[in-house]
N, C-alpha and C positions, 0 to 999 in steps of 0.2 A: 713629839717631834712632828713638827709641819712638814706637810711633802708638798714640792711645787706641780701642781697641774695642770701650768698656763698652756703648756704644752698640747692637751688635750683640745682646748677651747681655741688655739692657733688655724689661721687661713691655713698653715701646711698639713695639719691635723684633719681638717674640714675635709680639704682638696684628697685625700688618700680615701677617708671614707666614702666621698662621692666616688671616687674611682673603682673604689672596693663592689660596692651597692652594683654601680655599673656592670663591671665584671662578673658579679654574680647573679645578674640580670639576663647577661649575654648568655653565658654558662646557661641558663636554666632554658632560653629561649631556645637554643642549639640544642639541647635534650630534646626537646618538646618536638623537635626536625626529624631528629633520629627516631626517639618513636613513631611517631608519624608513619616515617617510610618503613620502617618493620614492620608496623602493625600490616600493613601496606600490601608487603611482601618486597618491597624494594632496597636491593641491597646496594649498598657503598663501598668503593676502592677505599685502599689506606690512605692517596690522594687524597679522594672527596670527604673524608673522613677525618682527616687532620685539615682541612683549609674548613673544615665546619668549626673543630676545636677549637681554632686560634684565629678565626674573626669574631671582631668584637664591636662590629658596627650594625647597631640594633633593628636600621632600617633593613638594612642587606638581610640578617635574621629573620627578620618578621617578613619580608619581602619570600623567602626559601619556605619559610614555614607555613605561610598561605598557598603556596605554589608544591607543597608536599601533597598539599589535600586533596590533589588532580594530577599529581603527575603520575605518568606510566615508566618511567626509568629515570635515575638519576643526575643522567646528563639533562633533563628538562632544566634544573635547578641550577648547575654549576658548567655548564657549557656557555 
């Protein structure tokens, strides 16, 4: 029995894994924040803490995560 796979190789197939890729980009780059500031000693509210979660805009990330590496409190990053 042939199984259809066009599905796989489809622009809406593509488009999901580019999003996926993304999202576990962002994910990783947001860890990389949070370490950072513990290693640090700089702690995060559940605020600053869930708006780190759930952005997914990779310059803003990279933007926190270079600015992790010099800040003295939290709010440097997210004020």
């Amino acid at each position: 029995m042939d199984t259809d796979l066009s599905f796989f190789r489809s622009e809406s197939a593509q488009r999901l894994r580019a999003q996926g890729v993304e999202q576990g980009v962002a994910q990783g780059i947001a860890r990389s924040v949070l370490t950072v500031l513990t290693g640090r000693g700089i702690e995060l509210s559940a605020a600053q803490r869930e708006l780190l979660a759930e952005t997914v805009d990779l310059d803003q990330l990279n933007t926190w995560l270079m600015q992790a590496v010099t800040a003295t409190r939290a709010g440097e990053l997210f004020d």
